[in-house]
C-alpha positions as CSV (number, residue, x, y, z in Angstrom):
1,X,1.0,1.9,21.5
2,X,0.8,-0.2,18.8
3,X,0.4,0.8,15.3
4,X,-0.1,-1.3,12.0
5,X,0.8,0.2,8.8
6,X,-0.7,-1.4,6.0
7,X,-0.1,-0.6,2.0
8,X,-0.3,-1.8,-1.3
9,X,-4.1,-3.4,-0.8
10,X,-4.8,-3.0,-4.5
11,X,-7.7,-3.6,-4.7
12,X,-8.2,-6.5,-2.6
13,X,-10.8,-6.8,0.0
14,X,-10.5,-10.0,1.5
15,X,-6.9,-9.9,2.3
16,X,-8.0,-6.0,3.5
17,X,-10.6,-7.6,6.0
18,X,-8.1,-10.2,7.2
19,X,-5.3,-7.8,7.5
20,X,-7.3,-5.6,9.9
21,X,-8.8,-8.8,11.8
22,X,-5.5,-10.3,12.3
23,X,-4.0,-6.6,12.9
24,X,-6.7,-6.0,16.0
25,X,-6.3,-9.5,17.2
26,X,-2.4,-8.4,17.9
27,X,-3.2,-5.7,19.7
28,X,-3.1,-3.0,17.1
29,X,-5.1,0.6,18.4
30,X,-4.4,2.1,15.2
31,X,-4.6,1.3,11.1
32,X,-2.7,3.6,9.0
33,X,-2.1,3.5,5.0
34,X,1.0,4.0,3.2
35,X,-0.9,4.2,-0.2
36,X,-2.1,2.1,-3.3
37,X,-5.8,1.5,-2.6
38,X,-6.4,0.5,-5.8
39,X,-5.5,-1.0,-9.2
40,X,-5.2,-5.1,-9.9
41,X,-7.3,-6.1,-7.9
42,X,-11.2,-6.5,-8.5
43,X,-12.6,-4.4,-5.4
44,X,-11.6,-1.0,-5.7
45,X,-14.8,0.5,-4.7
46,X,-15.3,-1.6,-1.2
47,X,-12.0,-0.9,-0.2
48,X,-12.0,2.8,-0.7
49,X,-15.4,2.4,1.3
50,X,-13.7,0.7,4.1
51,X,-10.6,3.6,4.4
52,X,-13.2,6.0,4.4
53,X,-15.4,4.2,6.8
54,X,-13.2,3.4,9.2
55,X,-11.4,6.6,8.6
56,X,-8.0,5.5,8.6
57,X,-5.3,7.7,7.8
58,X,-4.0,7.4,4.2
59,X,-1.6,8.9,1.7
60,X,-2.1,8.5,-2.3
61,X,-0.4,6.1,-4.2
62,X,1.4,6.1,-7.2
63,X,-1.3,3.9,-8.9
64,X,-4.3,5.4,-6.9
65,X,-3.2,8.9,-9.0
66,X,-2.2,6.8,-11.7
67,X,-6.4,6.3,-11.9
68,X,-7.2,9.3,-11.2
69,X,-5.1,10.9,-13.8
70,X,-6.7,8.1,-16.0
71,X,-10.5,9.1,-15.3
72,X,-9.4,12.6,-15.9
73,X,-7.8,11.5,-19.6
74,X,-10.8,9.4,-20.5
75,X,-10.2,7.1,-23.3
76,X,-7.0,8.4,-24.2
77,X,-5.4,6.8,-21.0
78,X,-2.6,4.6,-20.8
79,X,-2.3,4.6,-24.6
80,X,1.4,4.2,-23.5
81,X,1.3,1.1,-21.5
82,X,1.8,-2.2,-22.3
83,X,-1.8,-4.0,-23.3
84,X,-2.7,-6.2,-20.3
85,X,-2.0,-3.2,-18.0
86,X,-3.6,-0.8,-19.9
87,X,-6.5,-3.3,-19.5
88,X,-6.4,-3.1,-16.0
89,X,-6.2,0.1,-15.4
90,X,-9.3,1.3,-17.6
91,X,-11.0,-1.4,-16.0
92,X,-10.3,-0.2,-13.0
93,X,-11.6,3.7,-13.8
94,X,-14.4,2.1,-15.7
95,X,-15.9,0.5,-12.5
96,X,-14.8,3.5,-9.9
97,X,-17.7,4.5,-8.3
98,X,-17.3,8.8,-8.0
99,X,-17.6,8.5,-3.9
100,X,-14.6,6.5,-4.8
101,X,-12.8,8.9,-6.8
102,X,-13.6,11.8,-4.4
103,X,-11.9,9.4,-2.0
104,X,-8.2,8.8,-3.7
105,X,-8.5,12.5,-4.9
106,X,-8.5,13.8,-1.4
107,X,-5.4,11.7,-0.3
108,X,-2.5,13.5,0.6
109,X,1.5,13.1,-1.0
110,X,2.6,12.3,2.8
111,X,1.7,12.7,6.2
112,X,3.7,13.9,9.2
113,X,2.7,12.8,12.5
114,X,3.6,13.4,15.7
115,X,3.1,11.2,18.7
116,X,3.8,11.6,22.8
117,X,5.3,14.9,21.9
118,X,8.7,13.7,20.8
119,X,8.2,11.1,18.3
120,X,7.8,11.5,14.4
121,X,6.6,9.7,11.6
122,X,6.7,10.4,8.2
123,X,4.7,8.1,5.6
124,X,4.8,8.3,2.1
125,X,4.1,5.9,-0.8
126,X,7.4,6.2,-2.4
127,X,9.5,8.9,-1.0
128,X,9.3,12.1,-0.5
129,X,11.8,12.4,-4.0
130,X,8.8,10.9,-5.3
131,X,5.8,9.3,-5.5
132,X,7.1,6.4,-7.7
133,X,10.8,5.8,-5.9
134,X,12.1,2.6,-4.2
135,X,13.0,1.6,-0.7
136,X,14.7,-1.7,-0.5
137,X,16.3,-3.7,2.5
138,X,19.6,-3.0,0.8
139,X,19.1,1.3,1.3
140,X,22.0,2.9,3.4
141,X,22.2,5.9,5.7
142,X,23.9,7.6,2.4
143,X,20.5,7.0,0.7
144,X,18.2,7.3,3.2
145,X,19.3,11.2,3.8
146,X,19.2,11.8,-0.2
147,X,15.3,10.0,0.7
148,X,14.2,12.0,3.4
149,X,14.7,15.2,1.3
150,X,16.1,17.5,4.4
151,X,13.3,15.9,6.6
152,X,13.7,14.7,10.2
153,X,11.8,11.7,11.2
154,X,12.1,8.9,13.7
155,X,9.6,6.8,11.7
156,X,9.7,6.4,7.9
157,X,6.8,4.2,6.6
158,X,6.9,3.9,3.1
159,X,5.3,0.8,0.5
160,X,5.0,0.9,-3.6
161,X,7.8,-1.7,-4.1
162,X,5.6,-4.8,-2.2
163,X,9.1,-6.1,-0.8
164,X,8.6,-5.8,3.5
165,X,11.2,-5.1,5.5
166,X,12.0,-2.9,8.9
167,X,15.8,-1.7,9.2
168,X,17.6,1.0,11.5
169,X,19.7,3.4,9.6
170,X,21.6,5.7,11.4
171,X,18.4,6.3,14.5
172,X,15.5,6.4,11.8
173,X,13.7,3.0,12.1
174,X,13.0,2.5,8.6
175,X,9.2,0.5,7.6
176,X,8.3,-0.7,4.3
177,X,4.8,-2.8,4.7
178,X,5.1,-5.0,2.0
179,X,1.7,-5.3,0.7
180,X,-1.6,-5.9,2.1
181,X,-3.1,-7.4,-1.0
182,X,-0.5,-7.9,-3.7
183,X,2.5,-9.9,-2.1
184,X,5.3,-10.2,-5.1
185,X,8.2,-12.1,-3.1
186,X,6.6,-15.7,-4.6
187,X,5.1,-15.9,-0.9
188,X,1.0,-16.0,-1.3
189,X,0.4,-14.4,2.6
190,X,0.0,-10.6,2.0
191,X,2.4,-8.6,4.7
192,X,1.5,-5.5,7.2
193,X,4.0,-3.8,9.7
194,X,3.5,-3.5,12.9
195,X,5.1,-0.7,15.1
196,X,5.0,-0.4,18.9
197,X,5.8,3.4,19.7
198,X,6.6,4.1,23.5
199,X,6.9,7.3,25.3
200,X,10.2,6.2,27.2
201,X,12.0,4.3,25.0
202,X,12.6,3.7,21.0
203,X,10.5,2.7,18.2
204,X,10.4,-1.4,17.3
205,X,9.1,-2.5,14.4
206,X,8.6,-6.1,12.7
207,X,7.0,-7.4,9.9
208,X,3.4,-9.9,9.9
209,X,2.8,-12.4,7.1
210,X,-0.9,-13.5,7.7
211,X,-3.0,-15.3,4.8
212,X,-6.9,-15.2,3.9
213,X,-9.2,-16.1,1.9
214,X,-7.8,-16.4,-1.8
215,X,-10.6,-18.0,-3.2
216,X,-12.7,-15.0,-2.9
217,X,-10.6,-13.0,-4.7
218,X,-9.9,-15.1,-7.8
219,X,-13.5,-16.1,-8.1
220,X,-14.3,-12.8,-8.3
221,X,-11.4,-12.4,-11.0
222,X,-13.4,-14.9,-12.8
223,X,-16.7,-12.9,-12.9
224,X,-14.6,-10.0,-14.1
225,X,-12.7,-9.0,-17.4
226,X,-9.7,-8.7,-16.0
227,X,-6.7,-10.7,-17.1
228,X,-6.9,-14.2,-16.6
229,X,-3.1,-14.2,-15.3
230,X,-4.4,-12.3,-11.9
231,X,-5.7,-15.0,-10.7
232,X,-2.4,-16.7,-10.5
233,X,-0.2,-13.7,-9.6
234,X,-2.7,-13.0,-6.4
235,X,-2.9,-17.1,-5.5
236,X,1.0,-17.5,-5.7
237,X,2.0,-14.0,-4.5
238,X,4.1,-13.5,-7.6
239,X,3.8,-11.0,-10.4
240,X,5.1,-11.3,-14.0
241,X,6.7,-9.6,-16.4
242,X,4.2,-8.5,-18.4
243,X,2.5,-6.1,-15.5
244,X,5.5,-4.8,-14.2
């Protein structure tokens, strides 16, 4: 069976559509979401629609309850951030449809799966320390147990820092997906996992770079009131200092 885990889309449909096109055309049977539907990018409604749609398993992200802590705050949100993200994210809340927002608030913190009987997954956004903590390449078996927070797992699948990479630690096969619709590594092609899970032998995992459409996404960006430095950050997969 294989699986593609997808995360970080962010708000951006195209690379969305692409991702599951290019996913299916693998050989993919199932889509599943490690969290971040929204925020940055100018589509938040459409691809909440699509999740829902399709019915895709998800968890919530760290910036998907970032906006829904925001509609909750109203005006007073994000008086903390720097400008240009504070920007973005009432933008974001100010065009979130509520069948939206019903959406990310039904999300789950992480989702325990189980599959032929004997294999588990666990996928979170972060970690199950929280919602907002890193997994990198460079994480040991030291870390990863501090990570896993007394949890058992053969799968981790986790997102949130838009660096992909799949690495074995001590039996766990270890998945961060990248990002679907926000790369960051100065490479423009978004990035999914894909996972093959057997009943008689041991998960494998490798990471997809696949590219789409850009143009749709930064002439939308130009229709919208976004930031004007999106545009650039989505068409050269970077992202500067000032929306960190």
């Amino acid at each position: 069976m294989l699986t593609a885990f997808f995360s970080d889309i962010h708000g951006n449909l195209p690379a969305l559509e692409a991702a599951m096109a290019d996913a299916r055309a693998r050989g993919a049977t199932q889509i599943i979401c490690a969290g971040d539907a929204v925020g940055y990018g100018p589509y938040p409604n459409e691809v909440c629609r699509v999740l829902k749609k399709l019915q895709i398993p998800a968890v919530v992200g760290n910036y998907d309850r970032k906006v829904i802590m925001a509609v909750q705050e109203g005006s007073s949100a994000g008086t903390e951030m720097k400008p240009k993200k504070r920007r973005i994210l009432l933008w974001t809340i100010a065009h979130l449809s509520k069948a939206a927002m019903r959406y990310l608030s039904g999300l789950p913190d992480h989702l325990h799966l189980e599959v032929f009987g004997r294999l588990r997954l666990l996928v979170v956004h972060g970690s199950l320390l929280a919602i907002e903590d890193e997994i990198y390449p460079s994480i040991t078996g030291r870390t990863l147990k501090q990570k896993l927070d007394g949890s058992r797992t053969d799968v981790l699948v986790c997102g949130h820092t838009h660096i992909p990479f799949v690495k074995r630690i001590n039996g766990v096969l270890v998945v961060n997906c990248g990002s679907v619709g926000h790369p960051v590594d100065g490479d423009p092609r978004p990035s999914y996992a894909l996972v093959s899970l057997n009943e008689n032998s041991s998960p494998r995992g490798r990471i997809v770079r696949f590219d789409y459409d850009r143009d749709r996404i930064t002439t939308r960006l130009e229709k919208s009131t976004l930031p004007r430095g999106l545009r650039k950050d989505f068409a050269e997969g970077k992202k500067r200092r000032f929306l960190e």
